[in-house]
C-alpha positions as CSV (number, residue, x, y, z in Angstrom):
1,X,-5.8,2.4,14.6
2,X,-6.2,5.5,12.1
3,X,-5.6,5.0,8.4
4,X,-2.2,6.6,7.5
5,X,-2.9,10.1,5.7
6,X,-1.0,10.7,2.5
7,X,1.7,12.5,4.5
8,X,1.8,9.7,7.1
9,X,3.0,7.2,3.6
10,X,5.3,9.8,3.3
11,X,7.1,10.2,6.6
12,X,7.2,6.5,7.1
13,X,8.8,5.3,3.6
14,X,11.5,7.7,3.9
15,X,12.2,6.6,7.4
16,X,12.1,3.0,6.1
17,X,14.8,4.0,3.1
18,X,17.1,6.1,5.6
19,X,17.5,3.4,7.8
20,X,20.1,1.9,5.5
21,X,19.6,-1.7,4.7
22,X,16.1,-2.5,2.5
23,X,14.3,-5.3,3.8
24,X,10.8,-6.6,2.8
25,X,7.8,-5.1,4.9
26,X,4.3,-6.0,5.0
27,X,1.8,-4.1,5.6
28,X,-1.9,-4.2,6.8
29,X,-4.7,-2.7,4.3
30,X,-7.4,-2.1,5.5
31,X,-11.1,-2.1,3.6
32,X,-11.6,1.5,3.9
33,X,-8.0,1.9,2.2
34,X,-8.8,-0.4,-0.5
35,X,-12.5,1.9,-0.8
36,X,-10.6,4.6,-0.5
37,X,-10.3,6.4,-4.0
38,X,-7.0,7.3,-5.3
39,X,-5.3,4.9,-2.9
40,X,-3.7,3.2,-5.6
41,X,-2.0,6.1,-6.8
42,X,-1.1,7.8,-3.7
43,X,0.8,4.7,-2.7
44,X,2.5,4.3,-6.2
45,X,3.4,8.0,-5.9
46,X,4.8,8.0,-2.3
47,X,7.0,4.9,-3.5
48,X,8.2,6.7,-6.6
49,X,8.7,10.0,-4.4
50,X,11.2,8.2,-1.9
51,X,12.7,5.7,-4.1
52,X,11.3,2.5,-2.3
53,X,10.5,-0.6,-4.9
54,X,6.8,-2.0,-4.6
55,X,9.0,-5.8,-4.3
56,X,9.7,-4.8,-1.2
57,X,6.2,-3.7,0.3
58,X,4.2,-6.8,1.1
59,X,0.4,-5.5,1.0
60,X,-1.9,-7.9,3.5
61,X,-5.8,-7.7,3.4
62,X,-8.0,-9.3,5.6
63,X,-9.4,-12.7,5.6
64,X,-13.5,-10.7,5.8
65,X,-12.1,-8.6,2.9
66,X,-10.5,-11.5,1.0
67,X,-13.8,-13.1,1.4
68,X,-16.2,-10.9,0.8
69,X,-14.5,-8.7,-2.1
70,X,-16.9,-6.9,-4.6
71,X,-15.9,-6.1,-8.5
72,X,-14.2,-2.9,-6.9
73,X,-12.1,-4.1,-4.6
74,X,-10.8,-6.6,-6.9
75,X,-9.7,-3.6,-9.5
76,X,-8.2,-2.1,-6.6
77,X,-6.1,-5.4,-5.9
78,X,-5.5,-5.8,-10.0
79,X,-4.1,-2.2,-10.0
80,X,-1.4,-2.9,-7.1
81,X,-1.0,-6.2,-8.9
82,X,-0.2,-4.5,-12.0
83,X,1.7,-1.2,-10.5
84,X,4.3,-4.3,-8.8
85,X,2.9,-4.9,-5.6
């Protein structure tokens, strides 16, 4: 499976909000996402832009990643942590 593009965040959390009822949703990250420079931001921004709330995005990382994490990765997961995911 492809890694969603920034338009592909986009498309997806407005068709999540115009279906009406919010529920919680979790997604799969993968470790080139978390790599992935800017990620953080992109997915703050795509959330601000269609009015979704980080409390209900559930982010999921892989056991290997959780495992294995390096002093970068674990920013990356700090920064969700402290943008409300």
């Amino acid at each position: 499976m492809a890694a969603l593009s920034g338009q592909g965040h986009r498309t997806l959390a407005v068709a999540w909000r115009d279906a009406g009822t919010p529920c919680r949703v979790a997604v799969n990250l993968s470790p080139l996402q978390i790599r992935r420079h800017g990620f953080v931001h992109t997915l703050t921004s795509v959330m601000r832009e269609t009015g979704a709330t980080p409390d209900l995005l559930e982010l999921e990382i892989t056991e290997n990643l959780a495992m294995n994490c390096a002093g970068d990765e674990i920013d990356v997961l700090r920064e969700f942590r402290a943008a409300g995911f």
